[in-house]
C-alpha positions as a Markdown table, in Angstrom:
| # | Residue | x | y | z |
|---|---|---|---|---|
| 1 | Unk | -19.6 | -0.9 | -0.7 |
| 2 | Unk | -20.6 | -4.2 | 1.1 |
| 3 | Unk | -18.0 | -5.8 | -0.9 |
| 4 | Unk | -15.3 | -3.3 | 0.1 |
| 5 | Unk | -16.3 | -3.4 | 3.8 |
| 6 | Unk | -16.1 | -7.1 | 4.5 |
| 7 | Unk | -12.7 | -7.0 | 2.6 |
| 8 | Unk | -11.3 | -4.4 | 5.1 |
| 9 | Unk | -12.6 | -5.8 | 7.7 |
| 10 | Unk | -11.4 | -9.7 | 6.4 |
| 11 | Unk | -7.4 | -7.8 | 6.3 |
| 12 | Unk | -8.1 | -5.2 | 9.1 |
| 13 | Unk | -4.2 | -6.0 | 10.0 |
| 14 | Unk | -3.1 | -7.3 | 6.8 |
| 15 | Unk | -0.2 | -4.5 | 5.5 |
| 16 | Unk | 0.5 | -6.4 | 2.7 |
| 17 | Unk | -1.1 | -6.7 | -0.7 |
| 18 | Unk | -2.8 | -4.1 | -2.7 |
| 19 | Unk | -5.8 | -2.1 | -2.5 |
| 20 | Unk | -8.1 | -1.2 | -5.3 |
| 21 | Unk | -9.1 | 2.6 | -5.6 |
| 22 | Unk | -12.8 | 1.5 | -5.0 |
| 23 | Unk | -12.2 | -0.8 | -2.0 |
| 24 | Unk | -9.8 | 2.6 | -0.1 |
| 25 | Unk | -12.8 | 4.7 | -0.9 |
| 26 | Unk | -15.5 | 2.6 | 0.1 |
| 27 | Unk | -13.7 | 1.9 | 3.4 |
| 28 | Unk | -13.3 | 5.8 | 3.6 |
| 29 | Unk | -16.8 | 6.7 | 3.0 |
| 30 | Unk | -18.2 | 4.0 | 5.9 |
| 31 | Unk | -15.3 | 5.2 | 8.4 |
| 32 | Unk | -16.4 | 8.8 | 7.9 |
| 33 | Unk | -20.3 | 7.6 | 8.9 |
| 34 | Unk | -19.5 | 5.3 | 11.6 |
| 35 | Unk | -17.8 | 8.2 | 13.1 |
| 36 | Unk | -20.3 | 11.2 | 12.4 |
| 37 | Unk | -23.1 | 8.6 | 13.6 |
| 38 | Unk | -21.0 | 7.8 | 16.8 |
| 39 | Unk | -20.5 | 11.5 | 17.6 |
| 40 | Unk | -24.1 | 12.2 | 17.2 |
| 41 | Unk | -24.9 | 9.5 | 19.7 |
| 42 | Unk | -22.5 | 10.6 | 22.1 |
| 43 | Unk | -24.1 | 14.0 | 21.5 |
| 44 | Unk | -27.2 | 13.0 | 22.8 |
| 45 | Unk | -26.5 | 10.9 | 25.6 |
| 46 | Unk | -23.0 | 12.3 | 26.9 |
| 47 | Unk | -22.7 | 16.1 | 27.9 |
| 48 | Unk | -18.9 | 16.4 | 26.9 |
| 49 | Unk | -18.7 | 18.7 | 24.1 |
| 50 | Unk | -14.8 | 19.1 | 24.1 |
| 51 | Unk | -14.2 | 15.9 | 24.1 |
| 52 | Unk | -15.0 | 12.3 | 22.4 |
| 53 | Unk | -17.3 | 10.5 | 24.0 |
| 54 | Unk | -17.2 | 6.6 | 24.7 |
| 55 | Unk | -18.4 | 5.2 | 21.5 |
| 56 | Unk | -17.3 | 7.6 | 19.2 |
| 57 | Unk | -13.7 | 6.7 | 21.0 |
| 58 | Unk | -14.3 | 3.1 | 20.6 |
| 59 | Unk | -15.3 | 3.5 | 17.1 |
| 60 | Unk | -12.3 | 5.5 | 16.3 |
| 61 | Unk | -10.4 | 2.1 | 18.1 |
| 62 | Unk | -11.9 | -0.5 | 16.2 |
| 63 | Unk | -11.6 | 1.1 | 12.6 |
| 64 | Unk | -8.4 | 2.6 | 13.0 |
| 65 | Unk | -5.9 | -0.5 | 12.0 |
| 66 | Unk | -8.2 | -1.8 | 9.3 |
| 67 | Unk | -8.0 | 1.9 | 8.1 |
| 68 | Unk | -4.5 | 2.2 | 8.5 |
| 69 | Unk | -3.8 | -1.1 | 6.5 |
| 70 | Unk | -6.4 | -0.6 | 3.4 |
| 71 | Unk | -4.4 | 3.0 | 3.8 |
| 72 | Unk | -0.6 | 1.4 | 2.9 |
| 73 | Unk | -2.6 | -1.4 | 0.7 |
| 74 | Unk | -3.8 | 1.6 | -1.3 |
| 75 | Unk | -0.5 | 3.0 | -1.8 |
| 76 | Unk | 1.3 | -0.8 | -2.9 |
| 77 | Unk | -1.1 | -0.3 | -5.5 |
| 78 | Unk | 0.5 | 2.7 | -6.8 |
| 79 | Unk | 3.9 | 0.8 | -6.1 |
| 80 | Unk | 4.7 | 3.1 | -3.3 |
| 81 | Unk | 5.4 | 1.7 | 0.2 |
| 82 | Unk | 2.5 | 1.8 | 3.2 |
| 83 | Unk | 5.2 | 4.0 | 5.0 |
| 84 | Unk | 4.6 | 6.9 | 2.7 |
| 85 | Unk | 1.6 | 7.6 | 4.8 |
| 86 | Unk | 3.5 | 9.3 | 7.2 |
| 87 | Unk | 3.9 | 11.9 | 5.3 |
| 88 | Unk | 0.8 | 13.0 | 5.6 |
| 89 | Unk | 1.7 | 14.6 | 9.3 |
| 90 | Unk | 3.7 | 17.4 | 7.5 |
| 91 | Unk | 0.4 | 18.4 | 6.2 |
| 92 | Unk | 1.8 | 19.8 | 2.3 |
| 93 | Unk | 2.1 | 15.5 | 2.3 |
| 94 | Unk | -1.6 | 15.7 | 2.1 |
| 95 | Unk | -1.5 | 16.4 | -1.8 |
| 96 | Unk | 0.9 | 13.9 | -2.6 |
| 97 | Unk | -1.2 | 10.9 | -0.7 |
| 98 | Unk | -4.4 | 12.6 | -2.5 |
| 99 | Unk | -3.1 | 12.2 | -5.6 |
| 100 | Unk | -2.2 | 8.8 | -5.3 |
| 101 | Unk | -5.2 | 7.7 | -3.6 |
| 102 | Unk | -6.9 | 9.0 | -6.7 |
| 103 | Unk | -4.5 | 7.5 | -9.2 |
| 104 | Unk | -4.9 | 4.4 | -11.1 |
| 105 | Unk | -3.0 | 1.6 | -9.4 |
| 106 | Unk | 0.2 | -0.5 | -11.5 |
| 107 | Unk | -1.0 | -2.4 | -14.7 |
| 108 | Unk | 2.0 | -4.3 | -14.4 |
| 109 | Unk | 3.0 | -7.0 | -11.0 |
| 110 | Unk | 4.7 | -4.7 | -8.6 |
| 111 | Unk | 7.2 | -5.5 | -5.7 |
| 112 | Unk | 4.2 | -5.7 | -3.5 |
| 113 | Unk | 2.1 | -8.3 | -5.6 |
| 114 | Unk | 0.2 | -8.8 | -8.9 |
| 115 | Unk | -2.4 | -6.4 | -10.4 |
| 116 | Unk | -6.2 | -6.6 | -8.9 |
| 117 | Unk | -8.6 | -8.7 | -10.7 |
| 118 | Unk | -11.9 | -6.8 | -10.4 |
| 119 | Unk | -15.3 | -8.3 | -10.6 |
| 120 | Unk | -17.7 | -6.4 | -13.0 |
């Protein structure tokens, strides 16, 4: 998970290159906490209910682009291009993207770069 994190972090604007399955989900998984963690804290010290409060706003900031970019990473590893992502505002574009998030990426070099090397 480490791993994953300072990888993201390393590329937060990097939109090229490919994205393993376990370095997406990883990246995921910690976005999802920061932001449930930040919530809570703003919870207990700011009384705005309807609203996000300062650090779960500034937390939302700072991991969107690295998110966006393992996002469209993820997908050149299913040889489909970052922009694909989009579609995901239509809402029924949510099962595609699932679906290739989930998916094993290209054995083969794809137009976006060579197959990942993972470390065991």
């Amino acid at each position: 998970m480490q791993s994953s994190i300072k990888v993201c972090f390393k590329k937060f604007a990097d939109f090229s290159g490919r994205a393993s399955r376990s370095e997406f989900w990883w990246f995921q998984l910690f976005y999802i906490i920061v932001i449930i963690v930040a919530a809570i804290f703003d919870s207990f010290y700011v009384d705005n209910s309807q609203n996000m409060g300062p650090v779960e706003l500034v937390s939302y900031l700072i991991l969107l682009l690295p998110s966006l970019a393992v996002t469209a990473r993820r997908l050149h590893d299913v040889d489909k291009s970052g922009w694909w992502m989009l579609i995901a505002l239509t809402l029924i574009g949510l099962i595609p993207l699932f679906v290739w998030y989930v998916s094993v990426g290209t054995k083969k070099k794809n137009k976006f770069g060579p197959p990942l090397k993972l470390k065991k």
